[in-house]
N, C-alpha and C positions, 0 to 999 in steps of 0.2 A: 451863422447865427440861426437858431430857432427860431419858431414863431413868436414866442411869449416876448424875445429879444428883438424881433424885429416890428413887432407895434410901438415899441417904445421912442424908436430910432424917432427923432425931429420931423415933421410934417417936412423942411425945408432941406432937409437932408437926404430924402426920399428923392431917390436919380433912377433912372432904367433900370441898373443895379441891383437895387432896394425892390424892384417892381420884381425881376426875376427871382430872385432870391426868397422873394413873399408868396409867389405862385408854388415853385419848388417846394417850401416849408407847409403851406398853408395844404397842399394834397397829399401831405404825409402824417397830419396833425389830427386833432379831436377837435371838435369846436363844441356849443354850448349852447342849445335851441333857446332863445329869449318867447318865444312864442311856436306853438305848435301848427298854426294855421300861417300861410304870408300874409303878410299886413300891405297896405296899398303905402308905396313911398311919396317923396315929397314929387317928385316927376308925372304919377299916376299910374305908374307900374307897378304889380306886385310882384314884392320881397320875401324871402324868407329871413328872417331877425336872426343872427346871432354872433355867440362872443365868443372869444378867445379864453381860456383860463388853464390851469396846473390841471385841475380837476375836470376839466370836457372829455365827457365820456362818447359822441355821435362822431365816425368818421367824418371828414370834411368829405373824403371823396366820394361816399357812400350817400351822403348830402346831397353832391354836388350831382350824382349821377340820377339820384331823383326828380331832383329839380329840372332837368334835362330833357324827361319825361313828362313834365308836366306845363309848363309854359312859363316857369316862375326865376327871378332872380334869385341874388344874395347880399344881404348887406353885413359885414363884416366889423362887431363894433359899432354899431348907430348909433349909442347913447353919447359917443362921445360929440364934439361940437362938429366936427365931421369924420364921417366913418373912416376903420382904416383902409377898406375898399371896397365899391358896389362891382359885381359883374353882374352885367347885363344876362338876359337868358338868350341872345346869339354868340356870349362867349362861352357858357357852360356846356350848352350843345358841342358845340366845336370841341370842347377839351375831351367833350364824352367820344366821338366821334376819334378824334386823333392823338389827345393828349397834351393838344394848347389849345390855349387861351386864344391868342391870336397870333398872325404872322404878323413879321416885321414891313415895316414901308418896303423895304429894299425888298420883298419878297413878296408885295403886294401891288398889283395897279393902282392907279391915279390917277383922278382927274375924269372926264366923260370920254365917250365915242366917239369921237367925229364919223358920217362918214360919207365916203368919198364916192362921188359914179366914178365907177370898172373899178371898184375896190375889192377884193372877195371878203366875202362876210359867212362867215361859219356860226351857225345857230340853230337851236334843237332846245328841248324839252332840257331841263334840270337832272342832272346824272343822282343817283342815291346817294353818292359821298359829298355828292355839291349841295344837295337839298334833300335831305331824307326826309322819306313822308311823316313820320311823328310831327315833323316841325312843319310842313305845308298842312299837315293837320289843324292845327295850332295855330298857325298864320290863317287857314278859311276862318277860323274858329272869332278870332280877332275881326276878320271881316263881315264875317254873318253879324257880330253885335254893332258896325257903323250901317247893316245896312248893303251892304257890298255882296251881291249873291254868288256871282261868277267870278274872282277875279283872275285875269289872264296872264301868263308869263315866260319870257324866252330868255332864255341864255345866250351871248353873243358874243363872237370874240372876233380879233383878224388875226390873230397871230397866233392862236389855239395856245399861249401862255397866259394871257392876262381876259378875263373874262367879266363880265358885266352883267347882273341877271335885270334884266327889263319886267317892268310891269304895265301891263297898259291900261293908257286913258284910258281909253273908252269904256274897257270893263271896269274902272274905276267910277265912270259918271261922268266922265271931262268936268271935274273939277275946276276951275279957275286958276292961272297962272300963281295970283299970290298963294293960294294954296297948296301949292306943288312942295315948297319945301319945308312944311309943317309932316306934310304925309311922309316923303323919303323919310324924315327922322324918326314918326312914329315907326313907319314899317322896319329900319334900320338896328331898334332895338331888340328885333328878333333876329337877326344876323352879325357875324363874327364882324367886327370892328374894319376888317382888310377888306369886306366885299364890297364891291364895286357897283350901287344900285342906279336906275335908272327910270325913269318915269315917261316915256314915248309914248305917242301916237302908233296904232298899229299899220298905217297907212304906206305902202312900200316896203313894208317889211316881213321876212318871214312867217308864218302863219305862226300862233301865241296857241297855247295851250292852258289847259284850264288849270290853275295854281291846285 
């Protein structure tokens, strides 16, 4: 199906399928700017507005690769009573970067770090394909407006397959516990949907580098 054919398809008939099929369709498509500036969504993020039609004349991916550059999402369709898809701007990044959206669970870590004494811990600064600087750009950028001057960050993994980027308290402000998982989800929508975030103490741990 094309794109035109697959907004149509039933909200409830929409399976993983449907989801691949719409990424496929939607970066080979035209789309149709509803507004030229983003607009701030119902979340508090900014969007860029638009629609689907016969007549959409603006690559999607030509869209999509700006937005990428610039710290903003997409919403796909908003007029209707719900879109027929937002991406976040850690998924557009990513697709700009590799070419998805995101990886799948089975190709993705889960869950937190434990970790263990005399366990080895392999950990360093953020590689360019794991966090390219536009996007720690972008992420200070988010920071400097809560307030946040320095914020710190390490990469960490034990198995150098599955990896987890840490941010730390401290450079944070040691926030308060109930606020720990307000921040991971703010900070989360600037990252691909598969990564692995974490919110530590720098204490025992590798030395953190400045985001």
């Amino acid at each position: 199906m094309n794109l035109l054919e697959l907004v149509k398809v039933p909200d409830e008939q929409r399976d993983h399928k449907w989801e691949i099929d719409f990424f496929m369709a939607i970066t080979q498509s035209n789309l149709n700017l509803i507004h030229e500036a983003p607009q701030k969504g119902p979340d508090g993020w900014p969007y860029l507005l638009a629609e689907t039609s016969a007549e959409a004349t603006e690559p999607a991916n030509k869209i999509m690769q700006w937005l990428a550059m610039k710290g903003v999402g997409l919403a796909v369709n908003p007029r209707k009573d719900y879109p027929d898809y937002v991406f976040t701007y850690g998924m557009l990044w990513h697709f700009k970067e590799t070419g998805l959206f995101y990886r799948t669970a089975d190709e993705a870590p889960v869950g937190t770090m434990e970790l263990e004494r005399g366990q080895g811990l392999h950990a360093g600064p953020p590689a360019p394909h794991y966090l390219p600087q536009y996007v720690r750009n972008i992420l200070k950028q988010f920071f400097l407006d809560q307030n946040v001057m320095r914020p710190r960050i390490l990469v960490m993994s034990q198995d150098r397959k599955n990896y987890d980027l840490a941010f730390s308290l401290e450079s944070l402000g040691n926030p308060p516990t109930k606020e720990h998982q307000g921040i991971a989800e703010a900070i989360s929508w600037f990252l691909p949907p598969h990564y692995s975030l974490l919110l530590v103490s720098e204490i025992g741990l590798p030395e953190f580098s400045d985001l």
